[in-house]
C-alpha positions in Angstrom: -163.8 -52.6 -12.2 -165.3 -54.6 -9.2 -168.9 -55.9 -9.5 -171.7 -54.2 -7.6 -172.2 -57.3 -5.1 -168.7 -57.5 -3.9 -168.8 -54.0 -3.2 -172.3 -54.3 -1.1 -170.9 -57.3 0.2 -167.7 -55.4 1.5 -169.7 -52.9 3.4 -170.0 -55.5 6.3 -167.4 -57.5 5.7 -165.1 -58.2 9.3 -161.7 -55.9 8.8 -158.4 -57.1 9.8 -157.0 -56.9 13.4 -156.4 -52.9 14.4 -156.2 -53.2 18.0 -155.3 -49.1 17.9 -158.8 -48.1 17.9 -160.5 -48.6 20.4 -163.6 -49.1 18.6 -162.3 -51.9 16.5 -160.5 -54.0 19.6 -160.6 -57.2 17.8 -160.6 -56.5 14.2 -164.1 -55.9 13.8 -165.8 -52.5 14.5 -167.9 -52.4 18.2 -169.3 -49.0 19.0 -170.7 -49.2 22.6 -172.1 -45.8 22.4 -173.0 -43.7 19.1 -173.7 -40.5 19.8 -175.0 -38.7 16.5 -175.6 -34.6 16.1 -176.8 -33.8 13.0 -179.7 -33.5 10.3 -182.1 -35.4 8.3 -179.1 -37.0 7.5 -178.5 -38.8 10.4 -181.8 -38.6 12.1 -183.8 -41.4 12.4 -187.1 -41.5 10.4 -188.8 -45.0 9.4 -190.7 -43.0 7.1 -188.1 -42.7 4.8 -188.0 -46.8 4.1 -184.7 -47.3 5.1 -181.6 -47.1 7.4 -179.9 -44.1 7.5 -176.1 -44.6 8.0 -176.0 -44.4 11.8 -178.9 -46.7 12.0 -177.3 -49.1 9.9 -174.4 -49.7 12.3 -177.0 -50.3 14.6 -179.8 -52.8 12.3 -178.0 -53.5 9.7 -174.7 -54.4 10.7 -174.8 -54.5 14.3 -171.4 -52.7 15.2 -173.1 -50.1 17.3 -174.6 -51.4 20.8 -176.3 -48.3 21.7 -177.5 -45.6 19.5 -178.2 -42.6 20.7 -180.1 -40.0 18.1 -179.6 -36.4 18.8 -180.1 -35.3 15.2 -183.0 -33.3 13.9 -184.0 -33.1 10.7 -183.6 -29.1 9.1 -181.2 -28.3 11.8 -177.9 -26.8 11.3 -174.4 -26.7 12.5 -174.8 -22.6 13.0 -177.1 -20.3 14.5 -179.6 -18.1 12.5 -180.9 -15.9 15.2 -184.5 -18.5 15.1 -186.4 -20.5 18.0 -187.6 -22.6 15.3 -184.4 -23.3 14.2 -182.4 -25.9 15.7 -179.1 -26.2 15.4 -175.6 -27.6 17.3 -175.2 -25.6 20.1 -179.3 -26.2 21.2 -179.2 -30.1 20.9 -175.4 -30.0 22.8 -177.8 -27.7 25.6 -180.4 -30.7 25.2 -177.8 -33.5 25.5 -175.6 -32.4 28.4 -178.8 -31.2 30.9 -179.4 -34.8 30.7 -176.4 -37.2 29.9 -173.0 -37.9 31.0 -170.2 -39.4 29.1 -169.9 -43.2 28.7 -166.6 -44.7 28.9 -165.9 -45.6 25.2 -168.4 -43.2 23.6 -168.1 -41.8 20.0 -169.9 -38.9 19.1 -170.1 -37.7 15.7 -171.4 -34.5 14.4 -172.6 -34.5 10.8 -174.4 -30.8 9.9 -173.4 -28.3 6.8 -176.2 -29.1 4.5 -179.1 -27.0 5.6 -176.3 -24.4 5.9 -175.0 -24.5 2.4 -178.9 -24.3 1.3 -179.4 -21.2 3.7 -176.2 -19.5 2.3 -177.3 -18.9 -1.1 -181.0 -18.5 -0.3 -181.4 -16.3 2.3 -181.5 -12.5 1.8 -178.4 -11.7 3.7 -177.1 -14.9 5.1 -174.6 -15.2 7.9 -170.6 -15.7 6.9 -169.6 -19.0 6.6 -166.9 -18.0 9.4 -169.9 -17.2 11.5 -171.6 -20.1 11.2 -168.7 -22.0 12.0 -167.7 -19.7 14.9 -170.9 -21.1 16.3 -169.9 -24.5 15.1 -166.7 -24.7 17.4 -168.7 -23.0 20.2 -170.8 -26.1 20.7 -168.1 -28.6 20.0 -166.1 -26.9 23.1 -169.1 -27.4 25.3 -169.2 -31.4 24.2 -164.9 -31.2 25.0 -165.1 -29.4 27.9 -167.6 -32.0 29.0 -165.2 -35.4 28.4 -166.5 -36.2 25.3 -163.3 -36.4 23.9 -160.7 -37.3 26.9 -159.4 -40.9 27.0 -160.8 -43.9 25.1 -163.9 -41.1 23.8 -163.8 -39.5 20.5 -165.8 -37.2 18.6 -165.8 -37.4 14.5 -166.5 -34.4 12.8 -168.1 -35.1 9.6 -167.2 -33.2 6.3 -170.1 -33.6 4.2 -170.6 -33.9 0.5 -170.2 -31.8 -2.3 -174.0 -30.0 -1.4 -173.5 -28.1 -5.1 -174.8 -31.9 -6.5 -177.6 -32.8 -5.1 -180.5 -32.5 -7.9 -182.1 -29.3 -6.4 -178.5 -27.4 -7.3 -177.3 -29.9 -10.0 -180.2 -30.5 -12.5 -183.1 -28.6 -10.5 -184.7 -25.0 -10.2 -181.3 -23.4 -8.3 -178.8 -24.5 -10.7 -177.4 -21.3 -11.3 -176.4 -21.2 -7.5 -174.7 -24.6 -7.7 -170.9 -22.8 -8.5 -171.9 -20.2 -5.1 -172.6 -23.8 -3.3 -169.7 -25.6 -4.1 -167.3 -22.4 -3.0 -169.3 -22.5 0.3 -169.0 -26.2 1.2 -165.3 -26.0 0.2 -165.1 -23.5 2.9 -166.7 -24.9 5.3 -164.8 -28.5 4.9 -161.9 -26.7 5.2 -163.0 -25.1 8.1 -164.4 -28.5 9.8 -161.1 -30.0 9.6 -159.3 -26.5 10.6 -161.4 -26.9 13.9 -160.4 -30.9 13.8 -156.8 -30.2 13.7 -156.9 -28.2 17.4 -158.4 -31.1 19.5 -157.1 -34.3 20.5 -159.0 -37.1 19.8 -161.6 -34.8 17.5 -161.0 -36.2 14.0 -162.5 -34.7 10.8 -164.3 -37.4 8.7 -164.3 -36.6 5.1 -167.0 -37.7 3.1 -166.5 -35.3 0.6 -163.2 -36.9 -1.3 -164.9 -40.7 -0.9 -168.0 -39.4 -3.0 -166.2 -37.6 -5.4 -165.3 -41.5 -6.5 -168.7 -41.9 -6.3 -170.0 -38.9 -8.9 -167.0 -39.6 -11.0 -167.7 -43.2 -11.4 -171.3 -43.9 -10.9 -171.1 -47.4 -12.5 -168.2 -48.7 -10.7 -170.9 -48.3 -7.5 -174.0 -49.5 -9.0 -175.7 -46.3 -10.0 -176.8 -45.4 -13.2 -178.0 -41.5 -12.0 -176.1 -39.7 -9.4 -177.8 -36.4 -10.3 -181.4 -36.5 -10.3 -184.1 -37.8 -7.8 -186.0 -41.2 -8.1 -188.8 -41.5 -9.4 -189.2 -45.4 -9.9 -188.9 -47.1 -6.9 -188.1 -49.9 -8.6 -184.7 -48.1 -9.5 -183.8 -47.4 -6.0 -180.5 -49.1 -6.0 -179.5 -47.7 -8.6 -180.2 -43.8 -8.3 -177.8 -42.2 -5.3 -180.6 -39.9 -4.5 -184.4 -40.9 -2.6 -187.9 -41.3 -4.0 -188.8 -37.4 -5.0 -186.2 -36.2 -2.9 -184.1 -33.3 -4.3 -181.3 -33.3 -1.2 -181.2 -36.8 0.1 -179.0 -39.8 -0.2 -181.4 -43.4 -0.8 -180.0 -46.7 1.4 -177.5 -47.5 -0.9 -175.7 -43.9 -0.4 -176.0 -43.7 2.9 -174.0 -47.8 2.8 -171.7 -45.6 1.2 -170.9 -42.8 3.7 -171.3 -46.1 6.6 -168.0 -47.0 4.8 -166.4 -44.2 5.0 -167.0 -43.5 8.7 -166.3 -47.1 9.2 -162.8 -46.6 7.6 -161.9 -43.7 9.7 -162.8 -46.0 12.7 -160.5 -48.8 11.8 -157.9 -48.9 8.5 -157.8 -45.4 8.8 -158.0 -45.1 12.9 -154.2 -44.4 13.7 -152.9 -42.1 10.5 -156.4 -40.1 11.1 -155.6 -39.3 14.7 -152.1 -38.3 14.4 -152.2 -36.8 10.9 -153.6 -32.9 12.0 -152.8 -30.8 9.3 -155.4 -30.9 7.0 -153.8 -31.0 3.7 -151.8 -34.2 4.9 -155.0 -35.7 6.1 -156.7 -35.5 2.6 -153.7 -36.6 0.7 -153.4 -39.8 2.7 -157.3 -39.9 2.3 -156.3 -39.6 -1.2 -153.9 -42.1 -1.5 -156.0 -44.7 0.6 -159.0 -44.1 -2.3 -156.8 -44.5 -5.0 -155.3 -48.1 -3.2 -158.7 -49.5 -2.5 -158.8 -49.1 1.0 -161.9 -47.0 2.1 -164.3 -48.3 -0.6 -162.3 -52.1 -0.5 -161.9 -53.4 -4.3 -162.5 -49.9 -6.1 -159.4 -48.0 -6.9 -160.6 -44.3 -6.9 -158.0 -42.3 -9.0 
């Protein structure tokens, strides 16, 4: 078992030479342009206390030169038929009346959550094929536009397992948790389906990399992975935020940095040849249970 400061101190460590991402020219990640879709879990918001994931690679560990923050907490990845609802097709509208592709950008597009929440609470919720019909819809729009030709890429994030966060794992909606979990397995699988038809698109998954996490709190640091904080002295060591039932607290989110920092650079060249999904997760898989994508911590 590897103890909790070399894992923290592995999270910004410089990687080895992987001169076939173009993010990672000399061994050491360098994002000149983040561009980040998502939720509240990519949005920043100083309220909160701490960096977010994306924001990290900008403060914290200065491998992003140029954040650029289309995320909006509460939106989603589909489209509920709502003005007040934003979602991934209005903030791709927003972005592209007013920007241009950079030479090297990466975008990355991180939304499910709010989705998985809506498709066990409301009344008669849209398919999860809808949602991601919708989904792809935007995505083309960013393609179509160069955000994925030459040296630009766009990551597709594949979120966590939403059925665990305390609202569905220890909380009021407990009884929805099993509904939850089908719905985000869906929706993963359709992320990475969508993934698998695009060059340079690459679907990011979080999902596997946190499973280590739930499975093995301890080997991470955490003594609760299931409920939310409540002693802010104890933030370190709860996965989840001061009274917050859905999100991850700094030390989670230095936990999905990792894993999007993998894809970007140990994991750059078999992530962006390997298409079909099942071969994707099992060399995700087999990377986890080697050590690679959380360095030190053999996840098996």
């Amino acid at each position: 078992m590897l103890k909790v400061g070399v894992i923290l101190a592995a999270l910004s460590a410089p990687l080895a030479a992987h001169a076939a991402s173009p993010y990672a020219p000399n061994g050491s990640l360098a994002i000149p342009r983040l561009i980040a879709f998502g939720d509240s879990y990519t949005s920043v918001n100083t309220a909160v206390g701490y960096w977010k994931w994306s924001t990290q690679l900008l403060h914290d560990t200065n491998q992003v030169v140029d954040l650029r923050d289309v995320a909006v907490g509460g939106s989603t990845g589909g489209y509920y038929g709502s003005a007040t609802n934003d979602y991934f097709g209005a903030a791709v509208g927003r972005w592209l009346a007013a920007n241009a592709p950079g030479t090297s950008d990466l975008t990355a597009v991180y939304f499910g959550y709010n989705d998985m929440t809506r498709s066990v609470l409301l009344a008669k919720p849209p398919t999860i094929a809808k949602i991601l019909n919708d989904y792809h819809t935007a995505l083309n729009r960013l393609i179509t536009a160069g955000y994925s030709t030459g040296n630009r890429h766009i990551l597709l994030v594949m979120g966590h397992d939403w059925s665990k966060v305390p609202r569905f794992a220890t909380g009021d909606l407990k009884a929805k948790a099993p509904a939850v979990h089908a719905n985000m397995l869906t929706w993963n699988a359709g992320i990475a389906a969508i993934a698998a038809q695009h060059p340079n698109v690459v679907a990011a998954d979080v999902f596997e990399p946190m499973e280590c996490v739930f499975k093995h709190p301890s080997w991470f640091g955490f003594t609760d992975v299931s409920h939310e904080l409540l002693d802010r002295n104890k933030a370190e060591q709860f996965l989840y935020n001061y009274k917050d039932r859905y999100h991850f607290g700094a030390h989670g989110h230095r936990l999905v940095r990792q894993v999007i920092t993998y894809y970007l650079t140990t994991g750059w060249d078999w992530s962006n040849t390997t298409k079909t999904p099942s071969l994707a997760k099992a060399r995700l898989v087999s990377d986890l249970a080697a050590g690679i994508v959380f360095p030190g911590v053999s996840c098996n």
